[in-house]
C-alpha atoms as one frame of an Amber mdcrd trajectory, in Angstrom:
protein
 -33.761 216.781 169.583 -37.177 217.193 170.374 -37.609 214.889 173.476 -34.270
 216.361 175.317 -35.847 219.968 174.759 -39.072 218.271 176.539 -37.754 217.323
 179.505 -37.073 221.014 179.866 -40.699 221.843 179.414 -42.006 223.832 182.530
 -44.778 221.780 183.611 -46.615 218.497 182.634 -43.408 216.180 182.351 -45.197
 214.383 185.394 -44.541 214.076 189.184 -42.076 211.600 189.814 -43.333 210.214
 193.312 -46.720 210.028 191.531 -48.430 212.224 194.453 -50.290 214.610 192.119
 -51.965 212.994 189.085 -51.201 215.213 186.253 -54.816 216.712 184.492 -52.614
 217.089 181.345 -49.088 216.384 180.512 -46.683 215.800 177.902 -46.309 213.096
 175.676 -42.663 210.957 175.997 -41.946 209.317 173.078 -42.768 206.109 174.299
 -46.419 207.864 175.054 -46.426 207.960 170.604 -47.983 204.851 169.788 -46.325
 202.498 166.729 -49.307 202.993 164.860 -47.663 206.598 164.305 -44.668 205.302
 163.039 -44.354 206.296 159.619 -45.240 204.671 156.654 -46.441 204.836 153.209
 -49.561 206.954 152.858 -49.624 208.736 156.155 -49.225 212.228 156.500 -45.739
 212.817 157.042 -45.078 214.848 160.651 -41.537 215.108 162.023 -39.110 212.501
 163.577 -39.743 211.663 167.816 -37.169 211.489 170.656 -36.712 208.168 170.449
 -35.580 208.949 166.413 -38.559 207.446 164.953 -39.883 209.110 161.745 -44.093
 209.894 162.805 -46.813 210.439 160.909 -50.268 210.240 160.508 -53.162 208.257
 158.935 -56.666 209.551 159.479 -59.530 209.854 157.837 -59.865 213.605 158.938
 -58.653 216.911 157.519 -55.541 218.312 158.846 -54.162 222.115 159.748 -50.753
 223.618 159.802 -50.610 226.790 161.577 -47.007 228.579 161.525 -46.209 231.986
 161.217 -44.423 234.028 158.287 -40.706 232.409 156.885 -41.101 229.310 159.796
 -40.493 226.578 157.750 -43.831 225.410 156.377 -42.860 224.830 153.198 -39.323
 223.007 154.147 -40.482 220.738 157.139 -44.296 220.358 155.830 -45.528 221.374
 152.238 -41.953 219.974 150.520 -41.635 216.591 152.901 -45.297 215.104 152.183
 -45.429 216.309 147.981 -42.195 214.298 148.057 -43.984 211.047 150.171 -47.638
 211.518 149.685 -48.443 208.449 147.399 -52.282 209.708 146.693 -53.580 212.377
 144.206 -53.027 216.009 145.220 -54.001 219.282 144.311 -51.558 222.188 145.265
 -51.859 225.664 145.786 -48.318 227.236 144.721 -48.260 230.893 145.584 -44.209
 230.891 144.643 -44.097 228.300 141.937 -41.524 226.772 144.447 -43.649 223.368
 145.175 -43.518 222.659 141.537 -40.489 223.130 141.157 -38.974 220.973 143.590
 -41.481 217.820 143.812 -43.135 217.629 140.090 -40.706 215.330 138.729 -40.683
 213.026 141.915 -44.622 212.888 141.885 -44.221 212.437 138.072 -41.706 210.825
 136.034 -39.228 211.054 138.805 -35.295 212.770 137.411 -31.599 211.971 138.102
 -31.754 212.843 141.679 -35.426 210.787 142.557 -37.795 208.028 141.747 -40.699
 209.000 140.358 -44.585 208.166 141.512 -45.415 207.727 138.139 -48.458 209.864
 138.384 -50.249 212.115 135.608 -48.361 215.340 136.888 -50.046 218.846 135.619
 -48.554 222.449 136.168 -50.730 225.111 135.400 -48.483 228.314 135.492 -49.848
 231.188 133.748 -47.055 233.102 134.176 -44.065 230.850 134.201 -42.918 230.912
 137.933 -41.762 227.653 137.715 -38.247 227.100 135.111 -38.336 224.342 132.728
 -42.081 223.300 133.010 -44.043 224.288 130.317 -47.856 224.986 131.411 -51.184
 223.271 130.786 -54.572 224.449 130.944 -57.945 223.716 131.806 -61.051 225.199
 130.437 -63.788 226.274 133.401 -66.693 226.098 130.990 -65.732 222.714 130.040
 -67.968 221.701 133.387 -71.610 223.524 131.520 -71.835 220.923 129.254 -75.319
 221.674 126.974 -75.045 218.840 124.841 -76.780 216.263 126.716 -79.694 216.104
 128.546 -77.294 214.602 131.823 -75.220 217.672 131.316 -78.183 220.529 130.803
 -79.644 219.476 133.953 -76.513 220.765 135.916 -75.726 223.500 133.485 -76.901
 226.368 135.912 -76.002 224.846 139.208 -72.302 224.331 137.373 -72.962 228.317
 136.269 -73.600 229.236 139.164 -70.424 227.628 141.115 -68.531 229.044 138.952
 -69.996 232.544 139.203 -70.006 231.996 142.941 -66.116 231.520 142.858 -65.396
 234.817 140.505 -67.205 237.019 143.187 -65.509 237.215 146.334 -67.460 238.783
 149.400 -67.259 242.623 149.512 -69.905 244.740 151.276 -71.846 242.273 153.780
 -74.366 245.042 154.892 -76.064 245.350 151.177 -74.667 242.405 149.214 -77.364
 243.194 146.293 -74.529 244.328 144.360 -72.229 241.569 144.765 -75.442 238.889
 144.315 -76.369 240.464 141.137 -73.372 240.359 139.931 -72.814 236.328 140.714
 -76.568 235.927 138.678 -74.977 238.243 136.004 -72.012 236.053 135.110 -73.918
 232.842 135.571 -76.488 234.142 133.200 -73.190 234.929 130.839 -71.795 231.936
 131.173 -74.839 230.336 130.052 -75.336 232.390 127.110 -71.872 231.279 126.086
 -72.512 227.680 126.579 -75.749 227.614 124.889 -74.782 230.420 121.551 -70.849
 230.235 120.553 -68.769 227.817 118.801 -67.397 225.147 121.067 -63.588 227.094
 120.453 -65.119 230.237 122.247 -67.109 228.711 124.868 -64.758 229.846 127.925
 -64.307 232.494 130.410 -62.561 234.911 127.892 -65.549 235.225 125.484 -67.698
 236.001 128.591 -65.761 238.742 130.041 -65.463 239.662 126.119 -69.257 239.944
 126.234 -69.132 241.897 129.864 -66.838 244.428 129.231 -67.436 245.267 125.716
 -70.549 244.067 124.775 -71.802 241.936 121.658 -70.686 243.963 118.323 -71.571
 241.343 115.766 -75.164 241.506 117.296 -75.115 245.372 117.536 -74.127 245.165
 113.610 -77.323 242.834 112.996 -79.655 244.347 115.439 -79.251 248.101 114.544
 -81.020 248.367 111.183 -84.017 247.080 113.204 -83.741 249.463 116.002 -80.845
 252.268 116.177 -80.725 251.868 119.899 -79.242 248.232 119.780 -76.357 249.905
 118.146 -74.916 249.873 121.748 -73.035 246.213 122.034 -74.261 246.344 125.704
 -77.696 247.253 124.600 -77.676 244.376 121.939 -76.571 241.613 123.708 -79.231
 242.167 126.273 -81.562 241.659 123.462 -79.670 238.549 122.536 -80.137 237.101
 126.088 -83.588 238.186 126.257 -84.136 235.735 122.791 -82.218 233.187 124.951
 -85.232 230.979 126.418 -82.508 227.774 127.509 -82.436 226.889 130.951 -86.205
 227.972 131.787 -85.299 231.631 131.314 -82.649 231.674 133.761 -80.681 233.680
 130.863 -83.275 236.093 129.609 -84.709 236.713 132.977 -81.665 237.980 134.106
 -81.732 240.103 131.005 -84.833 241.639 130.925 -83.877 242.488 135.265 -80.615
 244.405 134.020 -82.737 246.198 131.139 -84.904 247.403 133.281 -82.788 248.352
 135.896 -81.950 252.464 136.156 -78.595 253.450 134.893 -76.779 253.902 138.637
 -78.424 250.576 139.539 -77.351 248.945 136.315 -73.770 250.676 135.955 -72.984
 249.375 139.229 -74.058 245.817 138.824 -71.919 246.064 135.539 -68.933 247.447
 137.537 -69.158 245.171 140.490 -68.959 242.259 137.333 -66.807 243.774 136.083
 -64.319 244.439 139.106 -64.393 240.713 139.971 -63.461 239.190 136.315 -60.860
 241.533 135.782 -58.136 238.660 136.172 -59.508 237.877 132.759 -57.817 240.739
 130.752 -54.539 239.362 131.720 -53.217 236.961 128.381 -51.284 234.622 130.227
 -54.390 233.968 132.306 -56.649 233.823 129.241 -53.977 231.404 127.951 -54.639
 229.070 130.555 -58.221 228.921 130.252 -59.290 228.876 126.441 -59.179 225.188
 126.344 -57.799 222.406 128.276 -55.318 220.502 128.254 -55.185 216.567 127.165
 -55.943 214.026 129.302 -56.761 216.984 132.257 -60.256 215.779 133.986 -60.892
 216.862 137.216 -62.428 214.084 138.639 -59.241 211.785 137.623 -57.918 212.970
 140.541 -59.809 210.209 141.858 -60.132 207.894 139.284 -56.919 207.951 137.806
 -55.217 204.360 138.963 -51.443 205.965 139.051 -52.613 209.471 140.430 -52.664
 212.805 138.754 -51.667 215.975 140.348 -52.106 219.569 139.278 -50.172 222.424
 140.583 -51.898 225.393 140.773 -48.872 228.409 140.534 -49.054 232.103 140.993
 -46.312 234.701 141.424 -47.103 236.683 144.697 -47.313 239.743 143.346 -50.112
 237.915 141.318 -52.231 236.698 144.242 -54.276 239.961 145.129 -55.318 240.153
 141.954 -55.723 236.509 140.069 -56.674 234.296 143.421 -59.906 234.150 141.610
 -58.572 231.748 139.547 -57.333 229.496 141.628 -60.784 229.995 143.385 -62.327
 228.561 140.293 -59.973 225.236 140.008 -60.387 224.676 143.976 -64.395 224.694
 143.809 -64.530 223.488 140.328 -62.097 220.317 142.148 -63.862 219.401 145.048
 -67.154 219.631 143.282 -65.755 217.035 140.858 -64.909 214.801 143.933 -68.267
 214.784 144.912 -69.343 213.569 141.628 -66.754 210.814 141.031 -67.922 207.762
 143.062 -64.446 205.629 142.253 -63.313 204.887 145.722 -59.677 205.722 145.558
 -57.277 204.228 147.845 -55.797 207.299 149.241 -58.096 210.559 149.787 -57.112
 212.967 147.337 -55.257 215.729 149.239 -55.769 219.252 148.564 -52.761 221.068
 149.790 -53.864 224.738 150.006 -50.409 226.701 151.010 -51.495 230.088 152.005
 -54.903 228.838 152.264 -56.573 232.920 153.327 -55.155 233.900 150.167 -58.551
 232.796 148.500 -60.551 234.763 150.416 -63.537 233.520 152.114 -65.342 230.394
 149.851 -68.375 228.414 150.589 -66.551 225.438 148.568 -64.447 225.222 151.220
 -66.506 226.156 154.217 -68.374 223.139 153.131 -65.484 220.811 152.640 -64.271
 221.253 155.898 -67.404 219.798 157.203 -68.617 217.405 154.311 -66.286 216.660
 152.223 -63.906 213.694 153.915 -66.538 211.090 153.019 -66.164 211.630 149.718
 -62.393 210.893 149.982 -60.919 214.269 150.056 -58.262 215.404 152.782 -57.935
 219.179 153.413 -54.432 220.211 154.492 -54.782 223.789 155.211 -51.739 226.218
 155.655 -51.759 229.258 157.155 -49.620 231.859 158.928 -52.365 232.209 161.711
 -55.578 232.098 163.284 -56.941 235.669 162.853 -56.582 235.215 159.149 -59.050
 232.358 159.668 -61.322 234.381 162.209 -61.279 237.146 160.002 -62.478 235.431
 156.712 -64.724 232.532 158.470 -66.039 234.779 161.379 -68.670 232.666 162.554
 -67.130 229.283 161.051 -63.811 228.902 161.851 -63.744 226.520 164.743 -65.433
 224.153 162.514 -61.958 224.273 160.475 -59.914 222.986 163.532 -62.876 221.074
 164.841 -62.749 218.759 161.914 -59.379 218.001 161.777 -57.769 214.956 162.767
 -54.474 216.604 163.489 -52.991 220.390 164.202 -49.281 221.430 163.780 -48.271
 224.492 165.368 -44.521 226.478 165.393 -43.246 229.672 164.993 -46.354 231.382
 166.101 -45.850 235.045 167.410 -49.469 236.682 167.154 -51.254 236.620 170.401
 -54.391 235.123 168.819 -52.654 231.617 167.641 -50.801 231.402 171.214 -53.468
 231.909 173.432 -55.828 229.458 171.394 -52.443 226.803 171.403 -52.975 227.848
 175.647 -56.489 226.881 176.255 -56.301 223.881 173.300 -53.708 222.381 175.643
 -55.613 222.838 178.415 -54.408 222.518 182.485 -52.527 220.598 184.465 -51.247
 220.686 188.707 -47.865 222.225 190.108 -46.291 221.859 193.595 -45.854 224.980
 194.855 -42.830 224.848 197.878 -42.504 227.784 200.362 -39.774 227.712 203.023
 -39.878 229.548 206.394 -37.256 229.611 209.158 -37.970 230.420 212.881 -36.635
 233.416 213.964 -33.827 233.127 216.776 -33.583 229.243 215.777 -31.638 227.365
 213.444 -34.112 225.678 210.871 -36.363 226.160 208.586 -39.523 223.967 207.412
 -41.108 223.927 204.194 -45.093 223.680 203.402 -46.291 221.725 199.665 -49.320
 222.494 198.052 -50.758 222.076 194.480 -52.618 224.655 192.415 -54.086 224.209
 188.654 -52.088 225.979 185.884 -52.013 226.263 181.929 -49.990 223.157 180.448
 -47.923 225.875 178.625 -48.603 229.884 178.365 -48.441 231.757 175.876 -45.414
 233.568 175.964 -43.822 230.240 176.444 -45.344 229.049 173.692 -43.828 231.350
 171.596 -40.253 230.243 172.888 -40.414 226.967 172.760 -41.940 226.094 169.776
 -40.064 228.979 167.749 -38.664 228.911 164.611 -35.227 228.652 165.511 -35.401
 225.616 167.681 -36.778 223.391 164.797 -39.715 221.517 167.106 -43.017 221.766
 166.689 -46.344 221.170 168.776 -48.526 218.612 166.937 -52.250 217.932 168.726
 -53.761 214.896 167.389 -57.686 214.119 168.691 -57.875 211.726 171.919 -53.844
 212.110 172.047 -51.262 213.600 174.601 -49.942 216.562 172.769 -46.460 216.335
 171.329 -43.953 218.208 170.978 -41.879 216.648 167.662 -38.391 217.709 166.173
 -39.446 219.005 162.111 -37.686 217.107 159.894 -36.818 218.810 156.679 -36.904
 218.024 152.847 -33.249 218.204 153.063 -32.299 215.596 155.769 -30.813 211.932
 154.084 -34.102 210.505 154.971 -35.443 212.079 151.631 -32.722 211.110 149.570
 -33.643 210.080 146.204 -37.280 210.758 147.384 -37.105 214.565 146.556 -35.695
 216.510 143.121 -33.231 219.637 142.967 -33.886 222.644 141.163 -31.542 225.335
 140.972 -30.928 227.876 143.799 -33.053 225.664 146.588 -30.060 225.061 148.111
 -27.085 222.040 147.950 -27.640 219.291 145.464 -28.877 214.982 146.830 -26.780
 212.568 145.753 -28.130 211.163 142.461 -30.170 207.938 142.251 -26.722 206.397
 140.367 -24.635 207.639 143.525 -27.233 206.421 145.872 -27.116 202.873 143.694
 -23.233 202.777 143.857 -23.610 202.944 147.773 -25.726 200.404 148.357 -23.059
 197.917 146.690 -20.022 199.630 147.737 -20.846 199.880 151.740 -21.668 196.257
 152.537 -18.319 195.350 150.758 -16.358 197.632 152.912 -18.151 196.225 156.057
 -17.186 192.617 154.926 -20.789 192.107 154.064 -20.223 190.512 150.502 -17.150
 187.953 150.222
């Protein structure tokens, strides 16, 4: 248990005689206030000494650092998809959170009650058995057909591009810039010029990477030049006057750009959409699936939530997509002005795996007065420094709560040493008298880390199944993790094969709650 391995703790369990007041110390568990005890919509966090069940309900975001194969996903991700009774939107690198909380958050199965909420997998590449996948259509956001929706046509073109090109070369990002304006420009040419069946992602990087050969066919008895695709649909854009020329000014730029210049505008474009070759990724965003709006993840009464799955050997190469359906998300929270009555969580396991985004910079910040909650997962804190160099703080700054455990990198521990903060130590030191029987002793104090790193490390390792959890204007805690297994969860959480030993199901967990009373002489 957590609060017997506390008592252990080096320093800060307090000075009994009450001599030296304490800078910093431990919380006991009767330090955890009852307004931590859990209960239905908190965050879920672990169980205390004292065997209470904690958690957490705050209006801020909230950060789980733990490093590689420590549990997140068994005593964090699993736990709160299984108890969280809001909206959610989940990053699934494995498929595995899916898999083993989409029927309790939906319909609910033989081994768990279900939420009842609108439940949504989109799994281009069918990590997740049994599920069948929807699909959502990016382009479905430019809307041309009203005057509401031409008004944020290129701002919406623009996000979008924004979230295809991740950051390469900071010292001269003209080539990464032009290529954002390029695929915005694309998009709106695609918006504004095809059928609504081929207004999506695939007919732009169609147009990108080959070209427009129905216009080339057209244009080239009028001039043989705009026999090049390439050339033609340059001249198409160019005719393209929607938007205030935000489509055939970027047109007439890449005409008159040099071939180098323009080959490597076209490559950089290119490089960044190539996701969209893939069929099973064009599969999922042709056209969208029914009933799948974005900003019902707010509005939606019972709840919707969309999983968001990727093989790992998928993620270096299609995060972009799951870039796209992140800032494509909490753009559409920002919209939706239906107060909902839980913040819509977006769970983003393996949060660095999206590379650096604005979207999210932003949302960290912004974004939890518009009813969004940020739980952000990752292994550690240099993969934050490295992709948010001059933001990062603002990540942990803005959270409500932080969970650390199984941290071994030297960056997460020494931050977890100077978050904690100091505290006093006696120091004893004995002397005897030479030539005389006795000794005396001398007692001073000095000021010393609450816990160091390499003790960190220890006692918050994977293996010993606590955690440290640092809540704002709180004694830090040191919790035991609690995972999706234990009975607590039973009928609460699904089975899918290979995770492990089957929960009773919900007709076994009935039968019990007739057949113990009787046996205790409860019933006559």
């Amino acid at each position: 248990m957590a609060g017997e391995f506390v008592e252990h703790f080096p320093r800060g369990i307090g000075d009994p005689d009450g001599d030296i007041p304490a800078l910093m110390r431990w919380a006991r568990a009767s330090d955890i206030p009852d307004k931590y005890a859990y209960r239905d919509g908190h965050i879920f966090l672990g169980r205390a000494a004292d065997g209470r069940l904690v958690g957490i309900d705050d209006n801020r975001h909230h950060a789980v650092i733990a490093g590689s194969r420590a549990g997140k996903n068994l005593t964090v991700i699993w736990p709160n998809l299984c108890l969280y009774p809001g909206s959610c939107i989940c990053l699934d690198p494995k498929g595995e959170n899916a898999a083993l909380t989409a029927a309790r958050r939906g319909k609910g199965s033989a081994y768990c009650e279900g939420m009842g909420q609108r439940v949504y997998i989109l799994d281009p590449f069918g990590t997740v058995p049994n599920h069948s996948t929807a699909s959502f259509n990016p382009l479905d956001i430019v809307e041309v057909e009203t005057e509401a929706g031409r008004r944020l046509a290129t701002d919406n073109a623009a996000m979008l591009a924004d979230a295809i090109v991740m950051r390469g070369n900071e010292k001269d990002p003209h080539w990464d810039e032009s290529a954002r304006q390029l695929i915005s420009a694309l998009i709106l040419h695609v918006a504004t010029t095809e059928p609504p069946a081929r207004r999506n992602l695939v007919r732009v990087y169609e147009l990108l990477t080959q070209g427009d050969t129905c216009a080339a066919e057209e244009l080239s008895s009028e001039d043989e030049k705009l026999s090049d695709p390439l050339l033609a649909l340059l001249a198409r854009m160019e005719d393209n006057e929607a938007f205030g020329g935000a489509i055939s000014g970027m047109a007439v730029r890449l005409a008159s750009m040099g071939a180098t210049e323009r080959g490597s505008v076209l490559s950089t474009a290119s490089r960044n959409t190539r996701f969209l070759e893939s069929p099973p990724m064009q599969d999922v965003l042709k056209s969208t699936s029914e009933g799948l709006k974005l900003e019902a993840l707010k509005s939606a009464p019972e709840g919707m939530t969309i999983y968001l799955c990727l093989p790992a050997s998928r993620m270096a190469t299609h995060q972009r997509w799951m870039r796209i359906m992140i800032a494509l998300s909490l753009a559409a929270m920002e919209r939706e002005r239906t107060p909902a009555r839980h913040p819509v969580l977006f769970l983003l396991d393996e949060m660095p795996t999206l590379g650096a985004m604005d979207a999210i910079s932003t949302a960290a910040g912004l974004m939890a007065g518009y009813g969004v909650k940020l739980l952000f997962v990752m292994q550690d804190l240099s993969q934050l420094q490295h992709l948010y160099e001059k933001t990062w703080e603002t990540f942990l700054g803005n959270a409500g709560c932080l969970q650390f455990f199984g941290n071994t990198d030297i960056t997460t521990l020494d931050h977890i040493g100077r978050r904690l903060g100091q505290t006093k130590v006696i120091e004893v030191s004995e002397s005897e008298t030479t030539g005389q029987r006795g000794s005396s002793a001398s007692y001073s104090s000095k000021v010393v880390e609450l816990l160091q790193p390499a003790e960190a490390r220890y006692l918050f390792s994977r293996e010993r199944g606590n955690q440290l959890v640092l809540i704002a204007d709180e004694l830090p805690w040191a919790l035991e993790r609690v995972p999706h297994l234990d009975p607590f969860f039973h009928g609460k959480r699904d089975w899918a094969q290979g995770y492990g030993d089957a929960p009773p199901t919900l007709e076994n967990l009935r039968r019990r709650t007739v057949e113990e009373p009787k046996k205790r002489g409860w019933f006559r």
